[in-house]
Structure formats: structure tokens, C-alpha cells
N, C-alpha and C positions, 0 to 999 in steps of 0.2 A: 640731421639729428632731430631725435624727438627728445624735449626735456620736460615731465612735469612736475614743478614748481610746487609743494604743498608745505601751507603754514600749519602749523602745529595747532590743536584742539582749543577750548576753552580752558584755563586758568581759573582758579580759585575766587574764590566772590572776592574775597579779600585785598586781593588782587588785581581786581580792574582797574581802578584809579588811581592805581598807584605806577611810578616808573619801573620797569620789570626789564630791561635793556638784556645785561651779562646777570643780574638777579637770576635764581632758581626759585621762580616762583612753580608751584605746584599745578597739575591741572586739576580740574575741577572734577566730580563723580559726573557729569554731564560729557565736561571733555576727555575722558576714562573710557566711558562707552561711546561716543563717538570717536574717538582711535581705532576701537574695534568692528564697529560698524563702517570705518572707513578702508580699513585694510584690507576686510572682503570683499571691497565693491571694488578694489582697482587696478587694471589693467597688469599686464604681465610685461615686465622690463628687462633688458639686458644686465642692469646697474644699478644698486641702490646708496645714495649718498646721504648724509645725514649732518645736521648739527649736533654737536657732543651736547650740546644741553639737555636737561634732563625734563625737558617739554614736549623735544621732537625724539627722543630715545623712544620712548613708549611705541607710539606709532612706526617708527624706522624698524623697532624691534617685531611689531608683529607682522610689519611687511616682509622682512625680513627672512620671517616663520615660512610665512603663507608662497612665496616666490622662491623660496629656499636660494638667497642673494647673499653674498657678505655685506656689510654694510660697509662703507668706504665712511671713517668720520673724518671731518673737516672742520675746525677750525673760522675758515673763513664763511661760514653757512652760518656762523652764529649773529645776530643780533645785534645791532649798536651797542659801544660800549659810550655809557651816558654817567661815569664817574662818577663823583661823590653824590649825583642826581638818584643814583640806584638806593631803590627801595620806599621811597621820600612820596609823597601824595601829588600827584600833578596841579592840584589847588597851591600845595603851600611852593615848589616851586613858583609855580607863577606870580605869585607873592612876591618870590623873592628876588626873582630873576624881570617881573616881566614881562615889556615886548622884547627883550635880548634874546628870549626863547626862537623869536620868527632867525636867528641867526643861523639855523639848523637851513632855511631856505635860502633866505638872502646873503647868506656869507657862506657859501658849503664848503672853500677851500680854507677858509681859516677858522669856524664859529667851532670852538669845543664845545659841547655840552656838557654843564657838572668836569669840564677839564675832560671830558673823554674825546671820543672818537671824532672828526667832523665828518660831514656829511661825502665829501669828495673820497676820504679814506675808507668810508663804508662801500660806495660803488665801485671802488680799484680794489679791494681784497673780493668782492663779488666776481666784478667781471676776469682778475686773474684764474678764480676755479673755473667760471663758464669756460675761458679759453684753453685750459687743458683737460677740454672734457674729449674725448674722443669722435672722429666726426661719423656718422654713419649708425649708432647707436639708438637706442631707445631708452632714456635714463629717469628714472626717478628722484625727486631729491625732498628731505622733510628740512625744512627750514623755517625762518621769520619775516614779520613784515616786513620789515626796515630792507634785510638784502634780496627780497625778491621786488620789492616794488624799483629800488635802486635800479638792479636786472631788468626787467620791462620800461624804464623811465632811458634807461639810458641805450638800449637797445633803438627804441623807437627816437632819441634824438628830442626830449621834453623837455625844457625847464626843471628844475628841481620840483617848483610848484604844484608841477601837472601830475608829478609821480604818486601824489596819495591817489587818484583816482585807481591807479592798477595796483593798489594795498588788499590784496584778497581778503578775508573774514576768515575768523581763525576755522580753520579744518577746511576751508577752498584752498583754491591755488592758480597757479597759469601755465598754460600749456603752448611753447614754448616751440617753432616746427623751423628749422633753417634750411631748406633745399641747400645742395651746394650752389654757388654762382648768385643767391637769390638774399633779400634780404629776409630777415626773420618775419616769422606771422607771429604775434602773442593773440591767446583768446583764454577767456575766460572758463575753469574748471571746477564744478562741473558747467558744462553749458547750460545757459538761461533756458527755458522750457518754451518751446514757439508758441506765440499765443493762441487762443482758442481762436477758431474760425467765427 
């Protein structure tokens, strides 16, 4: 199976500092045209899956155009849900909350955030879609940080910790190779540029 993993565009200015979890925060005119300049540059898939959010619709929609794909939406491709957190300033949580916040690492089976999602329940509604993805495919998927680093953190066997490092930047992604019999390769999408000689 081939799966590539892409996070959704930039967000509104408005928008960065704030919690944006199940929020419909908007993309930005920057991440508008990077959707677009991203859908033409990328590969041609068997499958294309999508978070119904209305951050990776955009993107999904014109991959969608351009591979002429259904979009398969999913549910479980969205986002942490981070409850009464959603929408709030990440300053005045931390105010409010916080070192309780690190509970997102050190307690992932039980730390709700804002009463939402914990950390364990984001990586088991992930890896359920990975496991009924079909084997032998080439699949595309537009998703978020939170369920693809989950995806690469617990594929590779991480610490919860170690999982921001494989958090792509929004409009990257990971690309995602599982020979059968073998264990997965995850690498970074697009690839880093080999240095100058």
C-alpha cells in the first residue's frame, strides 16, 4: 500500500493562535492558493479520502476535479475534538488550564482536553480507517495534524512525546509505503531537497 498523508492548507490569521481542533476555522487567501497549486502537483491515486471538514474539502475537492476520484469522507480523518477548548486563544487556555495541558502526552488514555477527545482515542479512530484501507492500493488522504502524526507516531512504535516531530506543516504531509510482510517506511512529503554538492 501506498498512502499520502496531507494536512490541510494554511488557516486564516485569525486563526493561528487560537484552538481550531472540530472548529471550522477558514483557510487563509494564501492557503486558498496553495490547495490549488497543490492539487496540481500531485501524483495520480487509486483513492481519495478526506476529512468532511471544511479545511481539507477544498483541497480533496480539487484533487478530486483533477484525478477525476470520488472522495470517500471520513469522519475519523478529522481532527482532535478539544471541547469547550474549541475556538478559545491557546494563551488564555494555558492560563487557565496550565501544565494540565502536557496531559494530552503524559496521560493520553485518560487526559480529556476542554472534556474532549484524549489522546489514545484520536490514534484508535485513526488507525481503525488505516486498517480498512485496502492492501495493494495507492491512496491519497487530506487530513490534520493531530490524526496523521498520531498515524506515523504509532506506526513507528513512539512515545506519544516523539509524535510532534512527524506533525507535517499545513499543506505537507507523509508518505506512508507498507510492502506486504514488511513494516511500514513513513518519509516526509514533499521530500527535503538533497543538499547542494
Amino acid at each position: 500500500m501506498r498512502l499520502l498523508l496531507l494536512r490541510h492548507t494554511k488557516v486564516a490569521a485569525s486563526w493561528r493562535h487560537r484552538c481550531y481542533g472540530r472548529s471550522e476555522a477558514p483557510l487563509s487567501a494564501e492557503g486558498r492558493a496553495a490547495a490549488h497549486l497543490l492539487a496540481a502537483q500531485l501524483p495520480a491515486a487509486d483513492a481519495l479520502h478526506a476529512s468532511p471538514s471544511r479545511r481539507a474539502a477544498l483541497l480533496a475537492g480539487l484533487l478530486a476535479r483533477r484525478l477525476a476520484l470520488p472522495i470517500h469522507w471520513d469522519r475519523r480523518l478529522l481532527e482532535r475534538d478539544f471541547g469547550h477548548w474549541e475556538g478559545q486563544p491557546w494563551d488564555a487556555i494555558w492560563q487557565a488550564e496550565g501544565s494540565a495541558m502536557d496531559g494530552m502526552i503524559d496521560a493520553p488514555g485518560r487526559f480529556r482536553p476542554g472534556g474532549g477527545e484524549t489522546t489514545d482515542e484520536l490514534a484508535a479512530r485513526a488507525l481503525a480507517w488505516l486498517a480498512g484501507l485496502p492492501q495493494g492500493a495507492s491512496i491519497i488522504a487530506v487530513s490534520h495534524g493531530g490524526p496523521i502524526a498520531a498515524l506515523a507516531g504509532t506506526l513507528l512504535d513512539l512515545p506519544v512525546r516523539d509524535w510532534f516531530a512527524w506533525l507535517p506543516p499545513e499543506g505537507g504531509g507523509l508518505l506512508i509505503e507498507r510492502p506486504t510482510g514488511a513494516p511500514p517506511a513513513i518519509t516526509r512529503w514533499p521530500a527535503a531537497p538533497a543538499p547542494a554538492p
